[in-house]
C-alpha positions as CSV (number, residue, x, y, z in Angstrom):
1,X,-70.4,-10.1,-64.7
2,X,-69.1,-6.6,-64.1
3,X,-66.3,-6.4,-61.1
4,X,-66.9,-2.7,-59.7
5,X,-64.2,-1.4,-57.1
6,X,-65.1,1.4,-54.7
7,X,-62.8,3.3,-52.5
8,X,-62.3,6.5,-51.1
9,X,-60.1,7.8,-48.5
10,X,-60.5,7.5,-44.6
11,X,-64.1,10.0,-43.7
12,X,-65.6,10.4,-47.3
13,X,-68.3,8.1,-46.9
14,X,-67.3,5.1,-48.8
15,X,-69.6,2.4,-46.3
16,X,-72.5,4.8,-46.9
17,X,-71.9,4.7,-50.6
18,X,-71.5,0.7,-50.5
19,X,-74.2,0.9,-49.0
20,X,-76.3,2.8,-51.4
21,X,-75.4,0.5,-54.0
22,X,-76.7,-2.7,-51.6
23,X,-80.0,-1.1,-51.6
24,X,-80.4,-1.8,-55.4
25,X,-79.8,-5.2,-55.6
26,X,-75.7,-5.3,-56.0
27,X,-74.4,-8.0,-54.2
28,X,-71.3,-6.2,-51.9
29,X,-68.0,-7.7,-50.8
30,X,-66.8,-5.1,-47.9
31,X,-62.8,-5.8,-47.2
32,X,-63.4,-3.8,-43.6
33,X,-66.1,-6.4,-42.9
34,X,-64.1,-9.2,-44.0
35,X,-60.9,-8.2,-41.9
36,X,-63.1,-8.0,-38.8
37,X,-64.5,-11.7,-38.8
38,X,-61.0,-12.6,-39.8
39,X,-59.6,-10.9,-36.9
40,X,-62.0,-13.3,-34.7
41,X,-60.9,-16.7,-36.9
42,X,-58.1,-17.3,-39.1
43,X,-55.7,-14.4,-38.6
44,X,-56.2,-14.5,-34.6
45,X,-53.0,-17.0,-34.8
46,X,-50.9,-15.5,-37.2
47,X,-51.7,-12.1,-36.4
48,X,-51.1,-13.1,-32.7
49,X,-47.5,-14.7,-33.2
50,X,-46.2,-11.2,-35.0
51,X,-48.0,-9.2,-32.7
52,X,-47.6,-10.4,-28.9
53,X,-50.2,-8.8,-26.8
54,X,-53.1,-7.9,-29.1
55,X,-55.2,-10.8,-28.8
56,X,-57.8,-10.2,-26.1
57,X,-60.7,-13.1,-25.3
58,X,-59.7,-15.2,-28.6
59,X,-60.0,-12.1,-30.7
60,X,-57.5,-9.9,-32.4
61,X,-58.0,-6.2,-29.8
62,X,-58.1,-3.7,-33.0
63,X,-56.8,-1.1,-30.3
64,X,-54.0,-2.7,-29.1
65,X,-52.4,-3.7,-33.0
66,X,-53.1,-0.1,-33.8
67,X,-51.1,0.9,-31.0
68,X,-47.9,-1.8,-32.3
69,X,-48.7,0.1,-35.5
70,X,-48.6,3.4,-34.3
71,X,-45.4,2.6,-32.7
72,X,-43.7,0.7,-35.3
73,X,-44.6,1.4,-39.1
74,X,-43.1,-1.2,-40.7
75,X,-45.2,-3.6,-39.3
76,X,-48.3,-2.5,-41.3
77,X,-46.5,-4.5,-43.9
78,X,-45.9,-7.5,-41.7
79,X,-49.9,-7.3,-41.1
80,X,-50.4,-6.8,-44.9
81,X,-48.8,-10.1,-45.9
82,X,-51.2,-12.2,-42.7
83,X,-54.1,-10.2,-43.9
84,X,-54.2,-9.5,-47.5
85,X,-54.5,-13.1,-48.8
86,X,-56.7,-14.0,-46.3
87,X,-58.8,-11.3,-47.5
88,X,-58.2,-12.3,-50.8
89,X,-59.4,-15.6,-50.5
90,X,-62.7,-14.9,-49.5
91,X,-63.2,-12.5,-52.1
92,X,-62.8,-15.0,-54.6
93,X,-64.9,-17.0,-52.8
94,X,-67.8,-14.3,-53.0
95,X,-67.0,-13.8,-56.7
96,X,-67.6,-17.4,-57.5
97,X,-70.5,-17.4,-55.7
98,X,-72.1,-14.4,-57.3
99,X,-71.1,-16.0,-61.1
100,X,-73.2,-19.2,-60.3
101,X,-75.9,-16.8,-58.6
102,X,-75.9,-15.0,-62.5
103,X,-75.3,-11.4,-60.8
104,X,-74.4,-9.1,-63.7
105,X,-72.9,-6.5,-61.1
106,X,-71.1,-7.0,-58.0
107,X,-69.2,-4.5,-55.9
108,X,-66.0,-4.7,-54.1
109,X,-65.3,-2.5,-51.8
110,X,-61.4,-1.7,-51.0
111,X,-60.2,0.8,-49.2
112,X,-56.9,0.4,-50.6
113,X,-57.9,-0.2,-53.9
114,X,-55.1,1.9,-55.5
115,X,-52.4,1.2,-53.1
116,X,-52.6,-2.5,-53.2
117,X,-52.6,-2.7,-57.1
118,X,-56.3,-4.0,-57.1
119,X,-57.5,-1.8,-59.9
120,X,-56.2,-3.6,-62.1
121,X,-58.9,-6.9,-61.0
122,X,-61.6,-4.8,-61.4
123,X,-63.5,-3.6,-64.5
124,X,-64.7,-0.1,-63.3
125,X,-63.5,1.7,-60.4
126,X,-66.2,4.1,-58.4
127,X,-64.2,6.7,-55.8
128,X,-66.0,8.4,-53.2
129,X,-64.7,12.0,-52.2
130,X,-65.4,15.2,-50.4
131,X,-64.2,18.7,-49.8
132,X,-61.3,18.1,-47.6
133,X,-63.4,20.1,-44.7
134,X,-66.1,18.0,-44.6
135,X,-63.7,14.9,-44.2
136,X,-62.2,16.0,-41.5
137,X,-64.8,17.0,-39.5
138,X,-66.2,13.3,-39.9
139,X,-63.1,11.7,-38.9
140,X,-62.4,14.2,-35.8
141,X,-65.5,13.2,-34.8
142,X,-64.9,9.6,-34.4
143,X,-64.4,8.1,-31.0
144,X,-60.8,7.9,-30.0
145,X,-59.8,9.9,-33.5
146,X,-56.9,12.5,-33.1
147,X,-55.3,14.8,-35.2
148,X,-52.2,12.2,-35.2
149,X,-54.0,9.1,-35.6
150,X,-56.1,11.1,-38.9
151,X,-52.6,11.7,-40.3
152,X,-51.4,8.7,-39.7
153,X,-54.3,6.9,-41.8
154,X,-53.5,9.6,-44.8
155,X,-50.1,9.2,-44.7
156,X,-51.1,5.0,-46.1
157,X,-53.6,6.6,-48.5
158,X,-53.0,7.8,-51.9
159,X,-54.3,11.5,-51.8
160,X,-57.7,12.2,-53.1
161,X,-57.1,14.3,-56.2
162,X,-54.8,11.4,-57.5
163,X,-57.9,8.7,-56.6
164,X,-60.3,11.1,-58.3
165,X,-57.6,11.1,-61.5
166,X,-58.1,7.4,-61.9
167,X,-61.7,6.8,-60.9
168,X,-63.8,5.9,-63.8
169,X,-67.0,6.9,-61.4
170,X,-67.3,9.9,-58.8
171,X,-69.7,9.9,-55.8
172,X,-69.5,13.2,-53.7
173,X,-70.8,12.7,-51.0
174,X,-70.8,16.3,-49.8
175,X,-73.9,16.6,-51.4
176,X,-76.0,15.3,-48.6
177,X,-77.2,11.4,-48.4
178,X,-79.7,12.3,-51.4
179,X,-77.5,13.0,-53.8
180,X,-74.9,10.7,-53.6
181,X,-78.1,8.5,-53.8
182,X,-78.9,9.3,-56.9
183,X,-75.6,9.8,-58.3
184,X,-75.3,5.6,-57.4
185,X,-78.2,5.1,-59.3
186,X,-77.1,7.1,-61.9
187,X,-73.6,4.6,-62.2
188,X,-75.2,1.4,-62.0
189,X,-77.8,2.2,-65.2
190,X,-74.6,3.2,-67.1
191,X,-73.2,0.1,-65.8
192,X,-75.7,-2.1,-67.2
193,X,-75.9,0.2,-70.2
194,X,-71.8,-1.0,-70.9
195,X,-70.5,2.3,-69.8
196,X,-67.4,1.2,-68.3
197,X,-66.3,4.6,-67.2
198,X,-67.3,8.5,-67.5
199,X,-63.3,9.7,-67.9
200,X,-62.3,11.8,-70.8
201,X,-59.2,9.8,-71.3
202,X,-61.0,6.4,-71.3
């Protein structure tokens, strides 16, 4: 079974490309996903008892821990060590139950791929980019974006051009939806093909 990782910073279309990839048959573990059913079962407690306040109707209140975030940095890394083997958990959960399903392709997608030292778990690694312009329009556009909480995000993201170094797969998604379509299409026959990666140094 090949182990794919996609990421891609905040805005570049990394759900849309997942999702792409779901539409031809690869099963998809989304971290985002994962981390919101979490905040509504086993990290309401934890999460809770480092961050008074957030918990709203038996559910972690994303707005109100972004605001402790925003306030106080270092507790991104307090969050880290509730969430990440929580997280972590279930994806090994989902990879053994693609192996007994026989999948010969499965996707996991990590925002934080790079930064967390997941790349190294994975057997190919697929980043999604865009021309800086584009990305920022998309994630101005958001509701309840601004210009600090975007450079916030980035400042916890390893730049682009330095995901785009190590990617062994690139989807542009500035293309239009087509494209970057196709282009996923394009990754998974060289996938099954045992193309591992389309880098000159690999």
């Amino acid at each position: 079974m090949i182990i794919v990782g996609l990421t891609g910073s905040i805005g570049m279309g990394k759900s849309t490309t997942a999702r792409f990839f779901a539409d031809e048959g690869i099963p998809v573990n989304d971290s985002d996903a994962v981390v919101h059913d979490l905040y509504r079962s086993e990290a309401v407690e934890p999460v809770g008892m480092a961050f008074p306040g957030v918990i709203k109707d038996g559910a972690v209140d994303r707005q109100a821990l972004a605001a402790k975030l925003a306030a106080n940095a270092d507790g991104f890394k307090k969050l880290e060590a509730i969430v990440h083997p929580l997280v972590r958990g279930r994806e090994t959960q989902f990879l053994d139950d693609q192996r007994q399903k026989e999948a010969d392709i499965v996707l996991l997608d990590i925002p934080l791929l790079f930064e967390t030292g997941r790349h190294d778990a994975v057997d190919a690694v697929v980043v999604v980019t865009s021309d800086p312009h584009i990305q920022r329009e998309r994630v101005l556009a958001r509701p309840n974006m601004t210009e600090e909480k975007f450079q916030l995000i980035l400042s916890r993201q390893m730049p682009d051009r330095e995901k785009r170094q190590k990617a062994d797969f690139l989807v542009d998604t500035g293309y239009g939806l087509s494209v970057a379509q196709s282009r996923v299409r394009d990754i998974i026959k060289s996938l099954r093909a045992g193309i591992l990666s389309e880098r000159t140094d690999a």
